[in-house]
DOBAVEX-998172 format. One record per residue: residue in three letters; y, z negated, x negated of N, C-alpha, C in turn. Coordinates in Angstrom, 3 decimals. Example, Ala and Ser with C-alpha at 12.3 -4.5 7.8 and 13.67 -1.06 7.14 Angstrom:
2
(ALA; (-5.690; -7.800; -13.190); (-4.500; -7.800; -12.300); (-3.300; -7.800; -13.200))
(SER; (-2.250; -7.080; -12.850); (-1.060; -7.140; -13.670); (0.030; -7.870; -12.900))
***
This chain:
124
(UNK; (95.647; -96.384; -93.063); (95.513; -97.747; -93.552); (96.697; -98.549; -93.032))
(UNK; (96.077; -99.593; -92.763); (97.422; -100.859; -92.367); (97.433; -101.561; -93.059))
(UNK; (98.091; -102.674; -93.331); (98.688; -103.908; -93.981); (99.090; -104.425; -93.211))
(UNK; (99.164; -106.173; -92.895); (99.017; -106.604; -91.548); (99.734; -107.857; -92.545))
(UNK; (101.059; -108.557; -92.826); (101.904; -109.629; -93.544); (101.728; -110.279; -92.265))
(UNK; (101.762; -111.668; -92.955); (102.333; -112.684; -92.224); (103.278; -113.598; -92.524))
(UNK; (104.846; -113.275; -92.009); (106.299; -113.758; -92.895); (105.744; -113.652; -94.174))
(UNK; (105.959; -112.380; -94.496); (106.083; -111.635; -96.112); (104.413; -111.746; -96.694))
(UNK; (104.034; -112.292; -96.607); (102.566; -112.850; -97.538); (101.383; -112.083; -96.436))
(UNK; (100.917; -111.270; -97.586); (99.243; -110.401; -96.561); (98.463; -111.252; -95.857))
(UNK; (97.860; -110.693; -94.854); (97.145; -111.286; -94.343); (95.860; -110.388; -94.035))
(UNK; (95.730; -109.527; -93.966); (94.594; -108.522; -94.050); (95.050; -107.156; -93.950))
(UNK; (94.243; -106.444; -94.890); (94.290; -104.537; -94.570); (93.328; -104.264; -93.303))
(UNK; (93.253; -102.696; -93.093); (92.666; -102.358; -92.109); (92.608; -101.040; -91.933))
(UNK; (91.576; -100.167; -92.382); (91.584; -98.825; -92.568); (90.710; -98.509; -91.772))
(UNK; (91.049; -97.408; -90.787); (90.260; -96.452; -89.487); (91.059; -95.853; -89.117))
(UNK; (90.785; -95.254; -87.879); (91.180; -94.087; -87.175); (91.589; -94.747; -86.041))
(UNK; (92.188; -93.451; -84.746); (92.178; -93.201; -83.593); (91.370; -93.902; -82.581))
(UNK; (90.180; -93.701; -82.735); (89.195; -93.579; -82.213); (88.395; -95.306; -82.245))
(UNK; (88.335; -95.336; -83.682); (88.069; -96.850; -84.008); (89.496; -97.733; -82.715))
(UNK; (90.364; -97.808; -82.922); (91.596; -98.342; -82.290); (90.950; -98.178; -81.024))
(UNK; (90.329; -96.967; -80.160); (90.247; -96.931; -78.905); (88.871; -97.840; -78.694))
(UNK; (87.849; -97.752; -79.391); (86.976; -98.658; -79.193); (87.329; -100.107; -79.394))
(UNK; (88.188; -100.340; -80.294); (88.429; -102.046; -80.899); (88.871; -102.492; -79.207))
(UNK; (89.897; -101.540; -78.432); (90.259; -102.022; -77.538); (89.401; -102.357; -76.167))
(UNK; (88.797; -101.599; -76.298); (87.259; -101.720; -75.646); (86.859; -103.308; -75.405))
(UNK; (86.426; -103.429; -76.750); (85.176; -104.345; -77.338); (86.320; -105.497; -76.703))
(UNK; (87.406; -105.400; -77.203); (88.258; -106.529; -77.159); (88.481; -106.991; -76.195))
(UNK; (88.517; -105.777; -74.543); (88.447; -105.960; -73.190); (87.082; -107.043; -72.836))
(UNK; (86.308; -106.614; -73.156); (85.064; -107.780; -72.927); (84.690; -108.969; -73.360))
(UNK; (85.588; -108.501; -74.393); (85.213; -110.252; -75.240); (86.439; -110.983; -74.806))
(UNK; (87.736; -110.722; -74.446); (88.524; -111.630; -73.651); (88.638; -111.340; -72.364))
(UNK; (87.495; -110.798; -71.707); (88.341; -111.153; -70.466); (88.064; -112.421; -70.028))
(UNK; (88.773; -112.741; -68.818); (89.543; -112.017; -68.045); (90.995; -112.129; -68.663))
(UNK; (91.307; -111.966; -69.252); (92.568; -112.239; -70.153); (92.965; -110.571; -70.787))
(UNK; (93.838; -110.284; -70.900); (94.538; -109.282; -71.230); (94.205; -108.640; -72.727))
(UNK; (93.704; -107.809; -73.558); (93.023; -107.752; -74.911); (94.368; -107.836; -75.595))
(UNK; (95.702; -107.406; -75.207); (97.235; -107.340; -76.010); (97.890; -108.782; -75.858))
(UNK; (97.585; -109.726; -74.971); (98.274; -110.690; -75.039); (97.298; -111.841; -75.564))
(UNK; (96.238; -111.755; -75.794); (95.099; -112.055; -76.421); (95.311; -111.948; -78.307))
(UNK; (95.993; -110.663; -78.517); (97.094; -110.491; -79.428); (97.940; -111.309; -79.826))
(UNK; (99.046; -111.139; -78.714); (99.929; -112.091; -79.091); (99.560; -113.618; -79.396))
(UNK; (98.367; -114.110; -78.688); (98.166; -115.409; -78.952); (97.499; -115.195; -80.350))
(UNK; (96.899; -114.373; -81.250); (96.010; -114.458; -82.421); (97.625; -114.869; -83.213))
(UNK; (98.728; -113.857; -82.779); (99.684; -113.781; -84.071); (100.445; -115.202; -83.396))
(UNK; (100.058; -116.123; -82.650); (101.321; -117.350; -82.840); (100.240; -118.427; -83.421))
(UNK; (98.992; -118.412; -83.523); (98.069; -119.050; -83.813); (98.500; -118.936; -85.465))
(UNK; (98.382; -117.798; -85.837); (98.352; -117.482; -87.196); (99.573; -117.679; -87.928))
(UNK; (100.561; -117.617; -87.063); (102.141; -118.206; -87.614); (101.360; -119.770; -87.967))
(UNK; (101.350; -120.415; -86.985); (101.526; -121.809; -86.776); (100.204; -122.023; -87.846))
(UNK; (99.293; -121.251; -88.346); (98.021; -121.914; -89.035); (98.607; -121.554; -90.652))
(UNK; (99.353; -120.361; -91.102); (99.656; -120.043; -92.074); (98.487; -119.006; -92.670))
(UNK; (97.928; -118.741; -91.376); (96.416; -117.553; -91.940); (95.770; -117.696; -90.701))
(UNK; (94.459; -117.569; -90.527); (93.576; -117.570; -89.419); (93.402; -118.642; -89.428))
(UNK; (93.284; -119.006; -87.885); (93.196; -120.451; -87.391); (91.754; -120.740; -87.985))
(UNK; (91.046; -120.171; -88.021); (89.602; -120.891; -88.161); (88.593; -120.208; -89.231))
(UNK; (87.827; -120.717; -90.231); (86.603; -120.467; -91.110); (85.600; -119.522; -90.497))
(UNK; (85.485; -119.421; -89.508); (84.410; -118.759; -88.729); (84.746; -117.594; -89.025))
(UNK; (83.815; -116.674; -89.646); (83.927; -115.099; -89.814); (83.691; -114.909; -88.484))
(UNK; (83.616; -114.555; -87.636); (83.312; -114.099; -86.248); (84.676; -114.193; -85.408))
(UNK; (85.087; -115.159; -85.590); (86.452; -115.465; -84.886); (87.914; -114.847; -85.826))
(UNK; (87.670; -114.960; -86.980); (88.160; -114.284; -87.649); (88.325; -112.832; -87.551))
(UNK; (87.317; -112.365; -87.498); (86.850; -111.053; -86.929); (87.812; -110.588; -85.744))
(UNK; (87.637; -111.344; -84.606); (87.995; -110.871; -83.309); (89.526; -111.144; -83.443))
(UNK; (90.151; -112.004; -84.060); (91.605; -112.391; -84.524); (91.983; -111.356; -84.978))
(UNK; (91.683; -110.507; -86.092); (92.022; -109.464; -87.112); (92.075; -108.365; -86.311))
(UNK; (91.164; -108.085; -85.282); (90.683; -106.972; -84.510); (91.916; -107.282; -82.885))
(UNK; (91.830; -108.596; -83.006); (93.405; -108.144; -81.247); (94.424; -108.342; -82.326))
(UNK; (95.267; -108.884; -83.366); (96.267; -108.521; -83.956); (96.617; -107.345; -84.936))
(UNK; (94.983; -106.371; -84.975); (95.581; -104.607; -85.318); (95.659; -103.637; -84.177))
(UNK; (94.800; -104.243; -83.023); (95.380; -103.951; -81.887); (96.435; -103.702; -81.790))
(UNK; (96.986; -104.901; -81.480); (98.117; -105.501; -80.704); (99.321; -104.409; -81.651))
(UNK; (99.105; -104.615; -82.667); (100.883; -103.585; -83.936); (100.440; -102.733; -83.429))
(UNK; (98.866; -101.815; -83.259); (98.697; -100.269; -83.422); (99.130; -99.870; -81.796))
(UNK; (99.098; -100.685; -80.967); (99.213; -99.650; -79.465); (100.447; -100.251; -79.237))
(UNK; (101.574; -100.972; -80.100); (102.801; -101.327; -79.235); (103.594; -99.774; -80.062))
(UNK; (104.408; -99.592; -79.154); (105.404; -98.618; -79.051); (106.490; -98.125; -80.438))
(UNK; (106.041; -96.862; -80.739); (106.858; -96.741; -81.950); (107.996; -96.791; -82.054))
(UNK; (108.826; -97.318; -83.462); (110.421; -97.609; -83.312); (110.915; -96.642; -83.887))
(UNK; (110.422; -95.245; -84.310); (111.277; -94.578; -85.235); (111.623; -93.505; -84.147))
(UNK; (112.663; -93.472; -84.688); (113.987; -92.249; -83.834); (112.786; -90.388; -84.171))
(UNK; (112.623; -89.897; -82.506); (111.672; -88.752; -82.616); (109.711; -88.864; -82.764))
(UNK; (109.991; -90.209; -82.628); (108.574; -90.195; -82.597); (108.100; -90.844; -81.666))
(UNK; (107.482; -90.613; -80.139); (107.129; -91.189; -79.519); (105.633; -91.250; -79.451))
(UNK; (105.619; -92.169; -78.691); (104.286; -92.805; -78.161); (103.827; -94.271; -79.410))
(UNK; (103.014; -94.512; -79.173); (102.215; -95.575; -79.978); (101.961; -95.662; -81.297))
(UNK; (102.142; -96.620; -82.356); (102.125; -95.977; -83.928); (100.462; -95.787; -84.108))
(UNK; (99.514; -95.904; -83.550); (98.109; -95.511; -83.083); (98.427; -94.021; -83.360))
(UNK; (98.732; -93.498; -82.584); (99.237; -92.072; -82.660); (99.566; -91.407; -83.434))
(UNK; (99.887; -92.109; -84.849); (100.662; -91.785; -86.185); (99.449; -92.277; -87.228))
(UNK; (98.776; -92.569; -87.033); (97.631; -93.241; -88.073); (97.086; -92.213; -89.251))
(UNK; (96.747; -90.657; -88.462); (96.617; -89.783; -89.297); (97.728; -89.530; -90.456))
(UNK; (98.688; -89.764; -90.127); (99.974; -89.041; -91.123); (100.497; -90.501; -92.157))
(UNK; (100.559; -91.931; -91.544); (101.100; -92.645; -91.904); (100.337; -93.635; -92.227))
(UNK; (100.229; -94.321; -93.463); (100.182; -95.940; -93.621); (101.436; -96.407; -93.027))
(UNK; (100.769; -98.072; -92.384); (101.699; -98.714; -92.102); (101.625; -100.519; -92.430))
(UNK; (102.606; -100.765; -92.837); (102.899; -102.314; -92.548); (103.795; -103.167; -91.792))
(UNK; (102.659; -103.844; -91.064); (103.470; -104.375; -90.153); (103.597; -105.948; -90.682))
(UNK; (104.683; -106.735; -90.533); (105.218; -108.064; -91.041); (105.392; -108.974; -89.736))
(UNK; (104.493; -109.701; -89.553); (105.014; -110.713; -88.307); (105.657; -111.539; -88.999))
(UNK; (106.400; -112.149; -88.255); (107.298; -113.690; -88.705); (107.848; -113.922; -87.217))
(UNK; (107.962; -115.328; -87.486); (108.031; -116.160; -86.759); (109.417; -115.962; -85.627))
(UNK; (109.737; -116.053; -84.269); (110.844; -115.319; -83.484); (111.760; -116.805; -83.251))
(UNK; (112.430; -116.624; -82.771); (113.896; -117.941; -82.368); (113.118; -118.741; -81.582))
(UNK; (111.916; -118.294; -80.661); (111.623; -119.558; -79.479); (110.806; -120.157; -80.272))
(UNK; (110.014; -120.877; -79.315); (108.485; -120.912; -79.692); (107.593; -120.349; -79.375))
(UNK; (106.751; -119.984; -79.573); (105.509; -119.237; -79.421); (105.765; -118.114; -79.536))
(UNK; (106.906; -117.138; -80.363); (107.562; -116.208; -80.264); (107.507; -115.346; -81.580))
(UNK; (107.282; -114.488; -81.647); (107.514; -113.787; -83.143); (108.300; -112.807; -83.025))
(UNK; (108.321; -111.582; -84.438); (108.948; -110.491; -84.506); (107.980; -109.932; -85.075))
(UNK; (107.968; -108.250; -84.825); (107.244; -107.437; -85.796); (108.127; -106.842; -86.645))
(UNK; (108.307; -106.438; -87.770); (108.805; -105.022; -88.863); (107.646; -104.604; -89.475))
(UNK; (107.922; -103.345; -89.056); (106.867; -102.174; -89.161); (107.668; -100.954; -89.816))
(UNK; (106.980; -100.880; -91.156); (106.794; -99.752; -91.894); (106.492; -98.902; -92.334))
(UNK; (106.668; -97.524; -92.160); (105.117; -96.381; -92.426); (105.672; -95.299; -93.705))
(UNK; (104.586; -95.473; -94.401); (104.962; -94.385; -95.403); (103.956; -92.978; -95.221))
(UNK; (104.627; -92.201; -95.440); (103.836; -90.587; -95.360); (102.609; -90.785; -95.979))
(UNK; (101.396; -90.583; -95.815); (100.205; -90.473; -96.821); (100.394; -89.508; -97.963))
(UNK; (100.302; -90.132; -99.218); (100.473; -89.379; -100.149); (101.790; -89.566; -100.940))
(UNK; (102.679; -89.828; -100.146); (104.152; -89.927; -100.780); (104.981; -91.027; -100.153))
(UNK; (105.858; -91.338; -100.844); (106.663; -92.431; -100.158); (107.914; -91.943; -99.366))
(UNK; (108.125; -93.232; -98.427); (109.116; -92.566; -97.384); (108.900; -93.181; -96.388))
(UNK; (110.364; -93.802; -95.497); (110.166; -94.139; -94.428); (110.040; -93.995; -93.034))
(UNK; (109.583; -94.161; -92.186); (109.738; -93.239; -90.736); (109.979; -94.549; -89.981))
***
């Protein structure tokens, strides 16, 4: 399970697998191209800074927003000391929350990303 904040305040959960993640990225390849499905990402999360939630009413777009910004946290690169590869990779063992907020430029953010052990608390 994920938790997906936006500067502190939820913005959607998101419970699947591996596998789900490898297809989302898929689906996501076709529905933006020719555009990149991760930086397609990044544009959902400066949209969503700047809107204070999803830019738009449309469940559909909403949809595809929710789907490149769990992307985008699940295949960027894990920060914890001994654990490599992608926090995708960690999905079995860990909930995680990830917190966008807003970065120094413009159009710029930060992630903090948190994972607790399933079952028990604790940070990695």
């Amino acid at each position: 399970m994920i938790s997906v904040l936006l500067d502190g305040k939820p913005l959607f959960e998101w419970d699947g697998d591996i596998e789900e993640v490898n297809c989302m990225g898929a689906s996501l390849a076709e529905v933006t191209e020719p555009h990149d499905a991760l930086e397609f990402g990044k544009a959902a999360c400066v949209r969503a800074l700047r809107a204070g939630g999803f830019s738009t009413s449309r469940r559909n777009t909403e949809n595809t927003e929710m789907a490149a910004i769990t992307y985008l946290v699940l295949m960027a690169d894990s920060t914890a000391p001994g654990k490599p590869g992608k926090f995708r990779d960690y999905l079995p063992v860990y909930d995680f929350a990830f917190d966008i907020r807003p970065g120094g430029a413009p159009n710029s953010f930060h992630v903090k990303a948190e994972a607790t052990f399933k079952g028990r608390e604790g940070i990695a």
